[in-house]
C-alpha positions in Angstrom: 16.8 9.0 -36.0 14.2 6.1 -36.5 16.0 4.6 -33.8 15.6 7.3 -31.4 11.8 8.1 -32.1 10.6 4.4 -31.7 12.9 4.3 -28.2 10.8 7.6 -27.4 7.5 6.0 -28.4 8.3 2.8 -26.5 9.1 4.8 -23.0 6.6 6.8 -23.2 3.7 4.3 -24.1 5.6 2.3 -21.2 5.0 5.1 -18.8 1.4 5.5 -19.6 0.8 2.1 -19.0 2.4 2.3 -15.8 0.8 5.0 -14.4 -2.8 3.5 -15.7 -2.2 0.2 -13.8 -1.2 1.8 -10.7 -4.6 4.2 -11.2 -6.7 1.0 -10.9 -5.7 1.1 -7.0 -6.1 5.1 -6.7 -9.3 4.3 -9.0 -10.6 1.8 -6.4 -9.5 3.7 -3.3 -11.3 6.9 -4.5 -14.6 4.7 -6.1 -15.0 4.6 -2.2 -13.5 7.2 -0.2 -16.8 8.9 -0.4 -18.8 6.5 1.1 -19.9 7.6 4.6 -19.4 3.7 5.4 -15.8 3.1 5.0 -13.4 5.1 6.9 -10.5 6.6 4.8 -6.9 7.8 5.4 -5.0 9.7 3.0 -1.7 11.1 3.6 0.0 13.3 0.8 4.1 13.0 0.4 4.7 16.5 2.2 3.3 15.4 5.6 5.7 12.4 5.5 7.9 15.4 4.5 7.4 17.5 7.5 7.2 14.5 9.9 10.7 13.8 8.8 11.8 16.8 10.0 10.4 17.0 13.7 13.3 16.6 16.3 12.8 14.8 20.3 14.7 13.2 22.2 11.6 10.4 22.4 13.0 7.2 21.0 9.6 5.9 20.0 9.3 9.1 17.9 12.8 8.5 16.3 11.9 5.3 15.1 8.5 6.5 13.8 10.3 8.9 12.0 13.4 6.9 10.5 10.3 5.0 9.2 8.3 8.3 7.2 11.4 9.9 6.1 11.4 7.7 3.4 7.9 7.8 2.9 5.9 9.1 -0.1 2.2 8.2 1.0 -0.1 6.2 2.4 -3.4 5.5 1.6 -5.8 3.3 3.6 -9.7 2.5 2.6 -11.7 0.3 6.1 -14.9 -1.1 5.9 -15.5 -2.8 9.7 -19.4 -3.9 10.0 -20.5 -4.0 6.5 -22.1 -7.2 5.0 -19.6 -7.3 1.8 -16.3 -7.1 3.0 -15.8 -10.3 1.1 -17.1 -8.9 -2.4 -15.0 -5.9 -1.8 -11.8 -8.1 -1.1 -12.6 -9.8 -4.6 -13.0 -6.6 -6.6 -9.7 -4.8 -5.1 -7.9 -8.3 -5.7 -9.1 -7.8 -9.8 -7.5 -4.5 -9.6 -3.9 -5.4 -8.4 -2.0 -5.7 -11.8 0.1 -8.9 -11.3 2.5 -8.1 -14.0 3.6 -5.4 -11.7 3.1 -6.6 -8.3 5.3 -9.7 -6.5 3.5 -11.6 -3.9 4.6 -11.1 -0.4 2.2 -12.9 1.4 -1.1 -14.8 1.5 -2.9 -15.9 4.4 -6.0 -17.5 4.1 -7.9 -18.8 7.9 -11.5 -19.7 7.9 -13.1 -16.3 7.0 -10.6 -14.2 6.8 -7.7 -13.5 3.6 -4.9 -11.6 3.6 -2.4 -10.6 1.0 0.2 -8.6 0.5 1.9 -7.4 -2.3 5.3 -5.0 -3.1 5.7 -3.1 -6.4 9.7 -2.9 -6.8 12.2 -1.2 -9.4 15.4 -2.7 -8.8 16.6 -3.6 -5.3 14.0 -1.2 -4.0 10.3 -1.6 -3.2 8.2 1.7 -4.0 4.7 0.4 -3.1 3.8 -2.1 -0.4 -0.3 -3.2 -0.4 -2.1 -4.4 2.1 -5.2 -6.4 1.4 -7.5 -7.8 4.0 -10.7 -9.3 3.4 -13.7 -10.9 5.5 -17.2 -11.3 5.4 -17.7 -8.2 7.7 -14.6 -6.3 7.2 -12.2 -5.2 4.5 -9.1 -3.3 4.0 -7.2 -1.7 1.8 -3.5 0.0 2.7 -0.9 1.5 0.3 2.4 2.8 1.3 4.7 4.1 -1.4 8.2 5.5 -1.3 11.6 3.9 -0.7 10.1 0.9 1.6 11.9 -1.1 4.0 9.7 -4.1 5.2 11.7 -4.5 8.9 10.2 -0.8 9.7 7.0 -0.7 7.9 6.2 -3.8 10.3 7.5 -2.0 13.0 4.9 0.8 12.1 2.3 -1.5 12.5 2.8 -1.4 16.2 2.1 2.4 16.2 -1.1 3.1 13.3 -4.4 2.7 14.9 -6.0 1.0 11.6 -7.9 -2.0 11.1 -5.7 -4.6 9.7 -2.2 -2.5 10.1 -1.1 -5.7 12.2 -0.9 -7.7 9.3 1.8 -5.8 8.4 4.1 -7.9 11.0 4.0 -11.2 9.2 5.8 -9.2 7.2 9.2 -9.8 9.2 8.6 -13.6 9.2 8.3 -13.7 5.7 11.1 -11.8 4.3 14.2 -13.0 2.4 
């Protein structure tokens, strides 16, 4: 019995502490999405849903959709034309919790730093963020869900957001 109520204690302090280091992003994303200067994109898992479901005989659209169908959300936070993009970069990187994030990628050319990050349990990668940061722009994109990285890059090609085609060093880092 002992044995069973510390095993109980332990998952569920585990699960708080889960949930309030993936709230630091959510926390960040919604400090801003407010802010008449940022341009924000929020899509809830029942639109992925519903975009799963929509049948055409456009191939385009079929590979759009064998990319959302396993899709839980997407969040994306743009700054273009502000004068902090850089601070804002700094402050989302203090937010990423590195005991639960692995390091995809980090790109850093003159002015401008990217990184990317997955959050994985097992063999399968529920988040993927996206961080891009320069002196006038920054960027902030969260998928979650069952991720594959060869067609989340190939979703890059389609989203019309700032800093989406970072998503297609993805490819040339994998493995």
């Amino acid at each position: 019995m002992k044995r069973l109520f510390f095993s109980t204690i332990f998952l569920i302090a585990g699960a708080i502490s889960a949930t309030a280091q993936n709230d630091a992003i959510t926390r960040f994303f919604d400090q801003y999405a407010d802010d008449e200067r940022f341009t924000v994109v929020f899509i809830a898992p029942k639109l992925f849903q519903l975009a799963a479901k929509i049948e055409t005989d456009d191939e385009d659209w079929n590979n759009i959709r064998d990319v959302v169908k396993d899709l839980s959300g997407l969040r994306v936070l743009v700054a273009d034309s502000i004068a902090d993009g850089m601070s804002l970069y700094k402050a989302a990187l203090l937010k990423v919790p590195a005991n639960e994030y692995s390091e995809l990628l980090t790109v850093r050319e003159k002015d401008e730093n990217v990184r990317i990050w997955t959050k994985d349990s097992g063999n399968i990668i529920e988040e993927l963020l996206l961080l891009v940061g320069k002196p006038d722009e920054f960027v902030l994109l969260s998928f979650t869900g069952k991720i594959d990285l060869d067609k989340i890059s190939a979703l890059s090609k389609v989203l019309d957001v700032e800093g989406a085609k970072e998503l297609e060093k993805i490819k040339t880092t994998k493995h």
